[in-house]
C-alpha positions as CSV (number, residue, x, y, z in Angstrom):
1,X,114.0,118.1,114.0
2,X,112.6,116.0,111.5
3,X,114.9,112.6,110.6
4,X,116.1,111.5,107.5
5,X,116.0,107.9,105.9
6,X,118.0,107.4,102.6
7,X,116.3,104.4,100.4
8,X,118.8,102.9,98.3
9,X,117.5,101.6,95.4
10,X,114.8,104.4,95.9
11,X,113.5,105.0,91.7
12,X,112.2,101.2,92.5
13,X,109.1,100.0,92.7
14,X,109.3,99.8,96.3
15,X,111.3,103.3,96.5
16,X,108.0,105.0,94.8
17,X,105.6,103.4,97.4
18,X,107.8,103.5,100.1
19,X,108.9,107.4,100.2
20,X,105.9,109.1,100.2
21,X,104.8,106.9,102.9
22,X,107.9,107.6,104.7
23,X,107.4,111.9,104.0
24,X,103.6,111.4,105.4
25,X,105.2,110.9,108.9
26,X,107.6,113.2,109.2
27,X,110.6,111.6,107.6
28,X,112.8,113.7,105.3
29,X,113.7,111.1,102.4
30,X,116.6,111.1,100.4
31,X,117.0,108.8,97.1
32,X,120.1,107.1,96.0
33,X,120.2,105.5,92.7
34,X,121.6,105.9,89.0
35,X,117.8,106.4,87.7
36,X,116.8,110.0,88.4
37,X,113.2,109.9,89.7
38,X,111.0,112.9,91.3
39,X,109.2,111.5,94.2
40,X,107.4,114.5,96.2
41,X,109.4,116.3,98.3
42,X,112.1,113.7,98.5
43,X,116.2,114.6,97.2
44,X,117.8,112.7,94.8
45,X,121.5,111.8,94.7
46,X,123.0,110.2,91.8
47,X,125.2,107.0,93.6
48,X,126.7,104.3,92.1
49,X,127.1,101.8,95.5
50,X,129.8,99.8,93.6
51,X,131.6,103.1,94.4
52,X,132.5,103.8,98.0
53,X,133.1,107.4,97.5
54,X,129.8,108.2,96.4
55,X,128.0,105.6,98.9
56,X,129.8,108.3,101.3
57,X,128.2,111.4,100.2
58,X,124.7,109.7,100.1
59,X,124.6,108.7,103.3
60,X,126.4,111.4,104.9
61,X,123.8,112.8,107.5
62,X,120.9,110.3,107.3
63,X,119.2,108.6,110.2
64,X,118.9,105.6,108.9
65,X,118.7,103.3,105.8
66,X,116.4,101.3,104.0
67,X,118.5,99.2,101.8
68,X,117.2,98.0,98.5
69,X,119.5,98.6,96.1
70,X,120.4,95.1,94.2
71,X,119.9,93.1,90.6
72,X,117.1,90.9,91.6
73,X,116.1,87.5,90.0
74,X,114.1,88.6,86.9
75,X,117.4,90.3,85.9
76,X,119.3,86.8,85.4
77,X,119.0,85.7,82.3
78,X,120.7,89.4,80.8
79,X,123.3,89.6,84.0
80,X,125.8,87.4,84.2
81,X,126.9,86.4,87.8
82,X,129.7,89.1,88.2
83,X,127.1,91.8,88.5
84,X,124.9,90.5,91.3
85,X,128.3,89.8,93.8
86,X,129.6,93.5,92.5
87,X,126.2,95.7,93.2
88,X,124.5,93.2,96.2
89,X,127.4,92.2,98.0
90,X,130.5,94.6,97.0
91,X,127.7,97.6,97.1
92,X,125.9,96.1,100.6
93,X,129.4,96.4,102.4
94,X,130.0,99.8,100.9
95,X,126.3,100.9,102.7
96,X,127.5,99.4,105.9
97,X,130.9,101.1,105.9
98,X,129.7,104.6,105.0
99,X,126.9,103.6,107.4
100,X,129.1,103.2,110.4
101,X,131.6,105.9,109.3
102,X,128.7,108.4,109.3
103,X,127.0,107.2,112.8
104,X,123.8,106.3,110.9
105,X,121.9,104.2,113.6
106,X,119.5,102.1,111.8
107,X,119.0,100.0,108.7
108,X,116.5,97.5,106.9
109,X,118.0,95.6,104.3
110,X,115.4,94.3,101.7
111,X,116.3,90.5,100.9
112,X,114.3,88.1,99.2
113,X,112.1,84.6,99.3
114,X,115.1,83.3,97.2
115,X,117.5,82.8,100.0
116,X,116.0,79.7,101.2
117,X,116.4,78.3,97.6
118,X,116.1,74.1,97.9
119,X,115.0,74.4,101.4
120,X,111.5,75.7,99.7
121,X,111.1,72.5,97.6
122,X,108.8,70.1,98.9
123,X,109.8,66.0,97.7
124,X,108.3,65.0,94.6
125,X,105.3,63.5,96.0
126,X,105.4,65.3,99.5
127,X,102.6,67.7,100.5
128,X,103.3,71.7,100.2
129,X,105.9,72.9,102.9
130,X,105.5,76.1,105.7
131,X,108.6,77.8,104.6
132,X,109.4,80.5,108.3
133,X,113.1,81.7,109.2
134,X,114.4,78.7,110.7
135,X,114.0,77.2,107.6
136,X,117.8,76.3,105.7
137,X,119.2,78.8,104.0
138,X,120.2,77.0,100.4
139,X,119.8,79.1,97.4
140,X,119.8,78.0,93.6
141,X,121.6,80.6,92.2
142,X,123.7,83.8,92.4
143,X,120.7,86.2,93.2
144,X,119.8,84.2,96.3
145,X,123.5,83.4,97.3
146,X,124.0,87.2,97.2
147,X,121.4,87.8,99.3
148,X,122.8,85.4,102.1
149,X,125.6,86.9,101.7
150,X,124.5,90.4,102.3
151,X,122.3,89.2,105.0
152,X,125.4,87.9,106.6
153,X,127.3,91.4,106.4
154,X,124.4,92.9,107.9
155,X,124.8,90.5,110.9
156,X,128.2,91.4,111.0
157,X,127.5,95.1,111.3
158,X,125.5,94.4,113.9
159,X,127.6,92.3,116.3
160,X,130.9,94.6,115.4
161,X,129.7,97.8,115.1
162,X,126.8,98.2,117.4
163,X,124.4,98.7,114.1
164,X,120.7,98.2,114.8
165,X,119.5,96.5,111.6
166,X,117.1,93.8,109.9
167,X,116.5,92.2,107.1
168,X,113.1,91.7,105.5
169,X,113.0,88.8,102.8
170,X,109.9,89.8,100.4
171,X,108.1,87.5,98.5
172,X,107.2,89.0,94.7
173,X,105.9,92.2,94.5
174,X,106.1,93.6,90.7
175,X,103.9,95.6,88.6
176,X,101.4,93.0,87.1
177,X,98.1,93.0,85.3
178,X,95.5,92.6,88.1
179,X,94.7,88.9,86.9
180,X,98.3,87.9,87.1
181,X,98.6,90.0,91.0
182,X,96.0,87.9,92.4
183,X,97.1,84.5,91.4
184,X,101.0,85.6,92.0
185,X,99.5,85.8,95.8
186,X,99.4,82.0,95.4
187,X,102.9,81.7,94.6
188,X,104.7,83.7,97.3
189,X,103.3,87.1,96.5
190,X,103.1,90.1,98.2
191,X,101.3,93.5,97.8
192,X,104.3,96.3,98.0
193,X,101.9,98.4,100.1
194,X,102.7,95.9,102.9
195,X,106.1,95.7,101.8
196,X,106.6,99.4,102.4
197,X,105.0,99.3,105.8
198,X,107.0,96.4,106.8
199,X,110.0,98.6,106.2
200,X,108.3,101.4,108.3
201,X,108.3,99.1,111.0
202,X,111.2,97.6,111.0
203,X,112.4,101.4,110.7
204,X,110.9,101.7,114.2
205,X,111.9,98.3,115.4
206,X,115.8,99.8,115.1
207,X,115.5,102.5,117.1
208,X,116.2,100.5,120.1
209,X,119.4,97.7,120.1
210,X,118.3,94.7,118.6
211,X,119.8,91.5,117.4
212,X,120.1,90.6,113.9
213,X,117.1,89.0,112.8
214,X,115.4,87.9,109.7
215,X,112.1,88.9,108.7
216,X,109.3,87.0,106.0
217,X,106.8,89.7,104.2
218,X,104.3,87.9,102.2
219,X,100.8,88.0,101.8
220,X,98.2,86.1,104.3
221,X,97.0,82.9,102.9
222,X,94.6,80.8,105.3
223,X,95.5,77.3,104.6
224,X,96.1,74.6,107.1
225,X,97.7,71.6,107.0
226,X,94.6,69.8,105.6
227,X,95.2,71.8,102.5
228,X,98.8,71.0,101.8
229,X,98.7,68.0,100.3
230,X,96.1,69.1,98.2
231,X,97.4,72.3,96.9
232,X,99.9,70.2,95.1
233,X,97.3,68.3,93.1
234,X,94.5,70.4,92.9
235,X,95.2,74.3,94.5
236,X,91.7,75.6,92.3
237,X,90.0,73.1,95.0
238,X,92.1,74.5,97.9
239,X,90.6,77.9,96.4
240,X,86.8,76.8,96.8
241,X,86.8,75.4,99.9
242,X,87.9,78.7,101.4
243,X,85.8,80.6,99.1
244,X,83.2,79.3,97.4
245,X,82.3,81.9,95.0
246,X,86.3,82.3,94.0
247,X,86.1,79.4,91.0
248,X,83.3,81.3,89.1
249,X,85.1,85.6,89.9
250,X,88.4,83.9,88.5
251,X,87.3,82.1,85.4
252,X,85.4,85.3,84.4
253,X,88.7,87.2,84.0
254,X,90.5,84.7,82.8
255,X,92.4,83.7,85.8
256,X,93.7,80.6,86.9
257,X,96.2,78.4,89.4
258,X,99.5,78.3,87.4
259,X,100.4,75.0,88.4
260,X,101.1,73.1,91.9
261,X,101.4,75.4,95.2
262,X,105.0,74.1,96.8
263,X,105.0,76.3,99.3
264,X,103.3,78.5,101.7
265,X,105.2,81.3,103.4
266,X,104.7,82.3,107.0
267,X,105.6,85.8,107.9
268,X,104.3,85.2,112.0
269,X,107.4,86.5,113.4
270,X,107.1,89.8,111.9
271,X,104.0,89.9,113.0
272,X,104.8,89.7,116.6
273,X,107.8,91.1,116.5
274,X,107.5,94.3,114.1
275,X,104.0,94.7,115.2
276,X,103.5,94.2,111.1
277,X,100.5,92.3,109.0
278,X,100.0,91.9,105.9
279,X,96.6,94.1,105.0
280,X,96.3,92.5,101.1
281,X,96.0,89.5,100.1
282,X,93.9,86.6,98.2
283,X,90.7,86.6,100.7
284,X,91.0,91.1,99.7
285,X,91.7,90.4,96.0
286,X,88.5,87.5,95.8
287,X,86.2,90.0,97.4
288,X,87.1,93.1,95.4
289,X,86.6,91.4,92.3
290,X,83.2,90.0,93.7
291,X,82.7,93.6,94.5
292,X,84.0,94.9,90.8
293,X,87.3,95.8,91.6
294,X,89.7,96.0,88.6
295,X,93.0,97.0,89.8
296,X,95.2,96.5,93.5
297,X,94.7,100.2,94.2
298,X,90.8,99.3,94.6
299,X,91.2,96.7,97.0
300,X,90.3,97.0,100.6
301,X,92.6,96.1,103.1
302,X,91.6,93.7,105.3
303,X,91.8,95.5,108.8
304,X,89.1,98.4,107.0
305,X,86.9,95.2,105.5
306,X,87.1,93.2,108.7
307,X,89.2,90.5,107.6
308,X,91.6,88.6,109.5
């Protein structure tokens, strides 16, 4: 009998990607949100998570949940701080106690690049910093905090309740103008195709017990530490000594660095641990434009174009 995930959050960007990826291999979805959305084949169920009652309902007789419900960074300047404790953390522990209530056995929880905050910020004259899991969790402001937070009632779950569960902590993945995509993969970027199939993995990764654990998703970028002071000073040069022909493909589109590369994300332990790897990133995006490509959907991903 087939399973079924619920995906909080689900009308998102990451919910449209995500479910139809989910219904390809069997999974019956179900959406919960307050934006009605028609994603094939999947059910909808209007839920407010700041209200436990109707967190109930939705996740009454679900397998498991992929968690990404939340006011996210961009939505700080028109939110004030209330909003991101009452829908990330006041709505997270909702999930979690309708989630244990219900016997749901599984869930991903979708957190961000933002919880590691200062801990991201190389010294004013230091090279760019590897930013992995062990890194210090010190967020700036109330959309990171709440992540940690969250994260932290997730872990909770876990040791409590006998939850299996994970959190995934996404670099940037919104809808951009192709230009803008390919230099956000400078910056802590990811493509939400790999974002999605990290949460299928982690999906699988929770079948069996498992500790809490942390999990980076962000595109591949190949520098080493040769290029870190450098991609401070002068990341176009980082750019061309990788690939030579990128300086040229980027000018002609009007693309460029947008300022100083602090920090370069490595997402190695979901890669051994999830059996997860980022298929997109800048090496796909340089080549498809080199090969005409005007848009993310006409990229090809590097395990079909034989890159690493």
């Amino acid at each position: 009998m087939p399973q079924t995930v619920l995906i909080t959050g689900g009308s998102g960007t990451l919910g449209r990607e995500l479910a139809p990826r989910l219904a390809s291999q069997g999974w019956n979805v179900r959406i919960a949100d307050l934006a009605p959305t028609s994603i094939g084949g999947a059910e909808f169920m209007r839920t407010d998570l700041r209200r436990a009652g109707e967190v109930r309902s939705a996740v009454e007789g679900v397998d498991g949940i992929v968690h990404a419900a939340a006011w996210h960074g961009m939505h700080l300047r028109d939110h004030p701080a209330r909003d991101f404790w009452e829908l990330n953390v006041d709505g997270t522990y909702n999930v979690l106690e309708a989630a244990i209530a219900a016997g749901v056995g599984r869930l991903v929880l979708s957190s961000t690049m933002g919880v590691y905050g200062s801990s991201s910020h190389p010294s004013a004259n230091g090279p760019a910093i590897r930013v992995d899991e062990s890194a210090s969790l010190m967020p700036t402001d109330i959309y990171g905090q709440s992540k940690v937070m969250s994260e932290q009632l997730v872990a909770y779950f876990v040791r409590t309740h006998g939850l299996h569960a994970v959190a995934l902590r996404y670099g940037m993945f919104v809808p951009e103008p192709f230009a803008h995509y390919g230099i956000r993969l400078l910056y802590g970027g990811v493509d939400v195709r790999d974002v999605a199939e990290a949460n299928v993995a982690a999906l699988r990764r929770c079948e069996s017990p498992v500790e809490f654990a942390a999990y980076n998703v962000f595109s591949a970028l190949p520098f080493d530490d040769r290029d870190l002071k450098r991609l401070r000073t002068d990341p176009l040069g980082v750019i061309e000594r990788h690939w030579p022909q990128a300086t040229g493909l980027l000018e002609a589109m009007g693309a460029k660095p947008w300022g100083p590369v602090n920090t370069v994300y490595d997402s190695s332990r979901a890669t051994r641990e999830l059996s997860w790897r980022p298929r997109f990133g800048l090496a796909e995006f340089i080549d498809g434009v080199a090969h005409g490509a005007r848009s993310a959907a006409e990229l090809v991903p590097a395990d079909a174009s034989g890159s690493a």
